[in-house]
N, C-alpha and C positions, 0 to 999 in steps of 0.2 A: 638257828636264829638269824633274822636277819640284818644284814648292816646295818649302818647309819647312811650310807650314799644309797642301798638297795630301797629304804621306806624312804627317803625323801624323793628317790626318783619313780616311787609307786602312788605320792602323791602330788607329785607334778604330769606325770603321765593322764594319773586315773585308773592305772591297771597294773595288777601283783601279781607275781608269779610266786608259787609255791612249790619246792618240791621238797618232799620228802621233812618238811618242818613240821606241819598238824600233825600227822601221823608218816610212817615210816614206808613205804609199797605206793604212796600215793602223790598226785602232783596236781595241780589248775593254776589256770589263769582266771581274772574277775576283774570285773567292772563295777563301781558304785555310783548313786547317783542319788542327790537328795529328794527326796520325793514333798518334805513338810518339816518344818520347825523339830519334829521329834522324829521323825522316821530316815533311816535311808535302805534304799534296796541298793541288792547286786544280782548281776546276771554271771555263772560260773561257766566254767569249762575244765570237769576235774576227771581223773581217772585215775587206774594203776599207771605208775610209773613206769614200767615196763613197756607200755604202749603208747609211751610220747619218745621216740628219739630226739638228739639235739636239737635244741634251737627251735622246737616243734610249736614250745607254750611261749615263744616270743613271737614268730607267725601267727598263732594265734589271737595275742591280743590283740589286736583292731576287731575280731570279730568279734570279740568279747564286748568291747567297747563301744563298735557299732549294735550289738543285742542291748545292753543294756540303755543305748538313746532310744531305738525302738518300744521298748519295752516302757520307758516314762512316755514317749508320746501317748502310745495305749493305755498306761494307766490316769495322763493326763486327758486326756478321749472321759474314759471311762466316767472322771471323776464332774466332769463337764456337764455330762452328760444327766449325772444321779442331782448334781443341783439343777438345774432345770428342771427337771421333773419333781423337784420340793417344791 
C-alpha cells in the first residue's frame, strides 16, 4: 500500500510508481491527464518486476509523463478535428 507522502507526491508530480502493490511479479510507472469533466487517461510503462532494476521506474517517469502530454495533444488534434467536420 502506498504512503501518505508516496500518493501525495504522485499527485504533485503527476506520475506513480507501482511496484509489486496491484499485483505481486509486477511494476509501472503512469501518467494522468484530464482529457473532460468525466474522463481522465493514462499513458503506462508496466512490466514484470524482474526486468526494472533500481531506480529504473523513477527514470522512467518523465517519459511517462512526456507520453502522456503527447498523447492529450493527439487526442486533443483528434477531437478538433471530429468537431469541425459536425
Amino acid at each position: 500500500m502506498k504512503s501518505s507522502a508516496n500518493f501525495k507526491n504522485a499527485q504533485r508530480s503527476n506520475v506513480a510508481i507501482d511496484r509489486d502493490e496491484c499485483n505481486f511479479g509486477t511494476c509501472g510507472v503512469a501518467s494522468s491527464f484530464q482529457m473532460n469533466e468525466r474522463l481522465r487517461v493514462a499513458y503506462s510503462i508496466n512490466g514484470a518486476t524482474v526486468y526494472f532494476p533500481n531506480n529504473r521506474l523513477e527514470e522512467l517517469g518523465p517519459v511517462a509523463k512526456r507520453m502522456a502530454i503527447e498523447l492529450k495533444a493527439t487526442l486533443d488534434g483528434a477531437d478538433a478535428k471530429r468537431r469541425i467536420r459536425r
